[in-house]
C-alpha positions as CSV (number, residue, x, y, z in Angstrom):
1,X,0.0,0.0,0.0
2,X,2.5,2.1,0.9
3,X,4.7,1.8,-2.0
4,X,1.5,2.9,-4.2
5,X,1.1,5.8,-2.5
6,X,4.7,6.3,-3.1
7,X,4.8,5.4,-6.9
8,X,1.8,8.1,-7.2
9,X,3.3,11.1,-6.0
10,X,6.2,10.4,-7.9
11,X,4.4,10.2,-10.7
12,X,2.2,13.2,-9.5
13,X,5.3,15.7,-9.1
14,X,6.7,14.1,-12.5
15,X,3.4,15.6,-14.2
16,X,4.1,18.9,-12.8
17,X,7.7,19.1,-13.5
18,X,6.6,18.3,-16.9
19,X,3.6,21.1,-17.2
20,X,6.2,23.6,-15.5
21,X,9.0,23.1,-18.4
22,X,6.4,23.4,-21.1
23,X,4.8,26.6,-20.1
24,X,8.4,28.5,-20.1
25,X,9.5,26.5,-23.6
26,X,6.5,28.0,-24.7
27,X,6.8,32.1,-23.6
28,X,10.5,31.3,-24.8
29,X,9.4,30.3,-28.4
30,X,7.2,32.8,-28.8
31,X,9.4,35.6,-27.1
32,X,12.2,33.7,-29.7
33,X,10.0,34.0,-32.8
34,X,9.1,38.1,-32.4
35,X,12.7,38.7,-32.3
36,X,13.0,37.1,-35.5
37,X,10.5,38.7,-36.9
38,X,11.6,42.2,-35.2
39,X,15.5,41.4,-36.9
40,X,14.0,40.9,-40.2
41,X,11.7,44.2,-40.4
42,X,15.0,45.5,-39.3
43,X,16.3,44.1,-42.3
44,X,13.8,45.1,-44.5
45,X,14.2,48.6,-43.4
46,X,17.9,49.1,-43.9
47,X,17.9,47.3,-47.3
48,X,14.9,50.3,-48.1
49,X,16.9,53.0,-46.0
50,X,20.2,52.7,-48.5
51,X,18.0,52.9,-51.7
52,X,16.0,56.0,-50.6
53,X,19.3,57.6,-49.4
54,X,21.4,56.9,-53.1
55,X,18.0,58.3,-54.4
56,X,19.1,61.7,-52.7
57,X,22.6,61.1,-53.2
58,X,22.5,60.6,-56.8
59,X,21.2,64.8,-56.6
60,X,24.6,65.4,-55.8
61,X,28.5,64.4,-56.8
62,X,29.5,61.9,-55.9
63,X,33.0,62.2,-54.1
64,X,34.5,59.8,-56.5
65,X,33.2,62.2,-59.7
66,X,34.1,65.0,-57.0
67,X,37.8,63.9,-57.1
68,X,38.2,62.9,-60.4
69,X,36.8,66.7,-61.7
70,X,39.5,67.7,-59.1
71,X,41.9,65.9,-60.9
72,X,41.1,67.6,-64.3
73,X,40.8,70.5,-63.5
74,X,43.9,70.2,-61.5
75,X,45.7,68.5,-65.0
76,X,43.9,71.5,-66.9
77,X,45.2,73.9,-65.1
78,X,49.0,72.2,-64.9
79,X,48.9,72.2,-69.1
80,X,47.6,76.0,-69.6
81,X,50.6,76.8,-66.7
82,X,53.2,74.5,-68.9
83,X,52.2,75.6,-72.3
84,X,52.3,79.4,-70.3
85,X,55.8,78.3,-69.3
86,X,56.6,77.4,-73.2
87,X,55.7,80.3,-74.5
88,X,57.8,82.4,-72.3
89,X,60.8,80.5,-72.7
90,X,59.9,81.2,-76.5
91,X,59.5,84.9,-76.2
92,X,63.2,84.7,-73.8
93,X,65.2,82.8,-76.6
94,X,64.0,84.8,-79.5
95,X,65.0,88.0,-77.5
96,X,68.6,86.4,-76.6
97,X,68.8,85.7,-80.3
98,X,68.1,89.1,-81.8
99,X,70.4,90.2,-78.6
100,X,73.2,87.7,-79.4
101,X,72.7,89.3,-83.4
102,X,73.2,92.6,-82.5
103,X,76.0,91.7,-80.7
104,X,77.7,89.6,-83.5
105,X,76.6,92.4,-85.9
106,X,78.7,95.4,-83.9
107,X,81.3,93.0,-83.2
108,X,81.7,91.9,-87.2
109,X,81.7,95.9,-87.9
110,X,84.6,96.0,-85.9
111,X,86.8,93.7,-86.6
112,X,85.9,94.0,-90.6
113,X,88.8,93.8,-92.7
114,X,90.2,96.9,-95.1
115,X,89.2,95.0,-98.1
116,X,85.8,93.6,-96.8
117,X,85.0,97.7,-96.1
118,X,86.2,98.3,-99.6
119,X,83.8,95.7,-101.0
120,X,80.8,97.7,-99.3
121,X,80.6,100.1,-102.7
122,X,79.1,103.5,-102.9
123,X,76.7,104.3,-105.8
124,X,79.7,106.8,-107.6
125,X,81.9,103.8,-106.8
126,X,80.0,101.4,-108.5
127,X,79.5,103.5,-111.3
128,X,83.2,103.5,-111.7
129,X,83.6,100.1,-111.9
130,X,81.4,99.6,-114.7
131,X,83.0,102.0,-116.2
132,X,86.4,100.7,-116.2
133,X,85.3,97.4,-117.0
134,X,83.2,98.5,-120.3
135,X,86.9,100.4,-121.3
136,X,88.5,97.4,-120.6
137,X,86.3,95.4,-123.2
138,X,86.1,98.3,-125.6
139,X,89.6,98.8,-125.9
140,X,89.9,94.8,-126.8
141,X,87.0,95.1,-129.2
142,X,89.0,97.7,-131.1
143,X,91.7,95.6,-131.6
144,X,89.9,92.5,-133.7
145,X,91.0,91.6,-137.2
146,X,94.6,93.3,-136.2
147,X,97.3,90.4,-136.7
148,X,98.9,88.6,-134.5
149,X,102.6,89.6,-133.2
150,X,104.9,88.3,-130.6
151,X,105.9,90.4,-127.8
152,X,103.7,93.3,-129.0
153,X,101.6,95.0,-126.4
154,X,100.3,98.1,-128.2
155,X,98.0,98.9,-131.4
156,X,100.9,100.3,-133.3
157,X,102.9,97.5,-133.4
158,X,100.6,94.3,-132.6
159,X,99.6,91.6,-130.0
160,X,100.8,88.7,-128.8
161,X,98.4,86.6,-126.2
162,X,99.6,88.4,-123.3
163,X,100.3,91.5,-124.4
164,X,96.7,92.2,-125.5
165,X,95.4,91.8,-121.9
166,X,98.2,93.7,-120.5
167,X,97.6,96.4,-123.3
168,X,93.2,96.2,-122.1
169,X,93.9,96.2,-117.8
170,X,97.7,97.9,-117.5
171,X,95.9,101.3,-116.2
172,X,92.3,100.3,-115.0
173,X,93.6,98.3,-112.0
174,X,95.5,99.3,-108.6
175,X,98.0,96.7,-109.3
176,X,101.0,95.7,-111.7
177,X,99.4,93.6,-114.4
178,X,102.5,91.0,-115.2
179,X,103.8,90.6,-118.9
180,X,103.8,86.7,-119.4
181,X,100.2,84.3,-119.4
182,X,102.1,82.0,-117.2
183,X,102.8,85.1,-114.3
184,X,99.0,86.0,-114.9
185,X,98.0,83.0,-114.0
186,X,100.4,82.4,-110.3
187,X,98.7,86.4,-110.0
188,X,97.8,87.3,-106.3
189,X,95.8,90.1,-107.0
190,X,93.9,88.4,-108.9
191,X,91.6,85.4,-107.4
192,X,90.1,81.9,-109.6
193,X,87.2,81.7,-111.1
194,X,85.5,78.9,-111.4
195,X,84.2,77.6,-115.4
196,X,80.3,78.1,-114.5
197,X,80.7,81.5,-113.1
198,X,82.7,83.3,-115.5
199,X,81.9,87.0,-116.2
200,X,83.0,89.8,-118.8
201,X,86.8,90.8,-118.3
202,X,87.6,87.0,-116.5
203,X,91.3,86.3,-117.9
204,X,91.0,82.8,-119.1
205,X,93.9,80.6,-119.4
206,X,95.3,77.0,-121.7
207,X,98.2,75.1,-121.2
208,X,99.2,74.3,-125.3
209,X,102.9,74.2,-125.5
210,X,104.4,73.9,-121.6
211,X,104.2,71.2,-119.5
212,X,102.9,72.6,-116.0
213,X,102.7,76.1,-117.0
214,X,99.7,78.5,-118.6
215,X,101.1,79.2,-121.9
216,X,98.1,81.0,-123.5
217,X,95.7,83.7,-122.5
218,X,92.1,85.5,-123.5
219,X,89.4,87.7,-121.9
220,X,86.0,86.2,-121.4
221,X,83.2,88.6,-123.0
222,X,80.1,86.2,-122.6
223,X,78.2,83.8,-123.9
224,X,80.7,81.6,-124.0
225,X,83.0,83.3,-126.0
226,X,86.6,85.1,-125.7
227,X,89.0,87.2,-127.0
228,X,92.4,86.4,-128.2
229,X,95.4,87.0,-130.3
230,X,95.8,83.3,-131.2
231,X,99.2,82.7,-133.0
232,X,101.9,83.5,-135.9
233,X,99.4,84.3,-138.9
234,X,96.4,84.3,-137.6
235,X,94.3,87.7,-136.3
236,X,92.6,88.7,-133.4
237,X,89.2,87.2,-132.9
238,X,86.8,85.9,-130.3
239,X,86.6,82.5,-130.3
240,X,84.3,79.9,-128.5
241,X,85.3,78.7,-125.2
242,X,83.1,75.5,-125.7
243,X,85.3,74.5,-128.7
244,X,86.5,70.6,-128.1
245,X,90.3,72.2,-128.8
246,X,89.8,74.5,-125.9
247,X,88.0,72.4,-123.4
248,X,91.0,70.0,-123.9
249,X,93.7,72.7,-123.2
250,X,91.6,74.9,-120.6
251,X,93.4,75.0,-117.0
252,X,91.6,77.9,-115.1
253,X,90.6,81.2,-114.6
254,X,91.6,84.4,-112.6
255,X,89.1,87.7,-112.0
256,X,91.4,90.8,-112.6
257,X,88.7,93.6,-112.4
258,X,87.0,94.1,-109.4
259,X,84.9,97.0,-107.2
260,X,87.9,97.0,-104.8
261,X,90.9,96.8,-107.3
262,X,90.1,99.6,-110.0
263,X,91.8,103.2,-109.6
């Protein structure tokens, strides 16, 4: 008897440990399940709160676009203050080099030689170069169709090669015209000329006869032509410098007449 009395009230407070668990499990689940529902409404609510504030941020820059406008106006700015910079080192160099021309310019006038002076020719000095030149080439004109004669070196009694130039520049120039081709030739005073730039009055000279030596000389009077007193027999004439005989035995030139050597 007594061990059924015993076997019910521990069955009895079993019960009531049982109903006392459950009723807590219970206020715990649903205490449990509003916080889950409270933590997603809090979810819901954040992922809306970011797409309403880019809504009212996309009003405004954004700092990114804010720094990269920075940047080009900032690169702008650094281009306008370099091309600035160019230009003013263009403006400085120009004026050093009109400078550094003056300079050179007063310094040339200075140390300018007598004869580079003498080239600089008045208008009455010109005027008497042509002059001389055109007696020059008159007073060889004159002498055409008069024969040849060796050693001569006046109208009277002839010509030879040399003796007709020295006859034509003897008082035109400020220097000794020499009596021999070969001299006129080795002539100081007197400076080459090169084929393609030959000019009226140019002494042009042939090697015929003597080995290493200028033998024969005319006077250029243009277009391809000069003036000679050719040989034993033969007359005065102009003759064509593009002859094949000629172009064989041509050695040079020299340029006698000149602003700076006429009286």
């Amino acid at each position: 008897m007594r061990l059924i009395i015993t076997l019910s009230i521990l069955a009895f407070m079993q019960l009531f440990f049982n109903i006392a668990e459950a009723a807590p499990h219970r206020h715990l689940n649903a205490t449990a399940h509003k916080s889950v529902k409270k933590v997603a409404a809090d979810d819901t609510r954040r992922k809306r709160k970011p797409i309403k504030t880019a809504s009212k941020r996309s009003k405004h820059p954004q700092p990114q676009k804010i720094k990269h406008i920075a940047r080009s106006s900032t690169k702008a700015s650094t281009i306008r203050s370099s091309k600035s910079h160019k230009l003013a080192n263009a403006r400085l160099t120009r004026k050093k080099f009109y400078a550094g021309q003056k300079v050179l310019a007063r310094h040339n006038t200075r140390i300018a030689s007598p004869t580079s002076a003498a080239m600089v020719m008045s208008a009455t000095h010109h005027q008497k170069y042509q002059k001389a030149r055109q007696t020059a080439m008159s007073k060889l004109m004159n002498q055409l169709g008069k024969p040849y004669q060796w050693g001569g070196t006046s109208p009277h009694t002839g010509f030879d090669c040399s003796g007709l130039v020295y006859y034509a520049y003897k008082d035109l120039v400020k220097f000794k015209i020499p009596r021999t081709a070969n001299e006129m030739y080795h002539l100081r005073d007197a400076a080459p000329v090169k084929r393609n730039s030959l000019q009226k009055g140019d002494l042009v000279f042939f090697r015929i006869h003597r080995r290493g030596a200028a033998d024969h000389v005319g006077v250029y009077v243009g277009n391809g032509k000069f003036i000679q007193s050719p040989r034993t027999g033969k007359d005065i004439q102009i003759t064509d410098l593009t002859g094949e005989y000629w172009q064989k035995h041509y050695i040079g030139a020299r340029r006698v007449m000149t602003p700076s050597s006429v009286r």
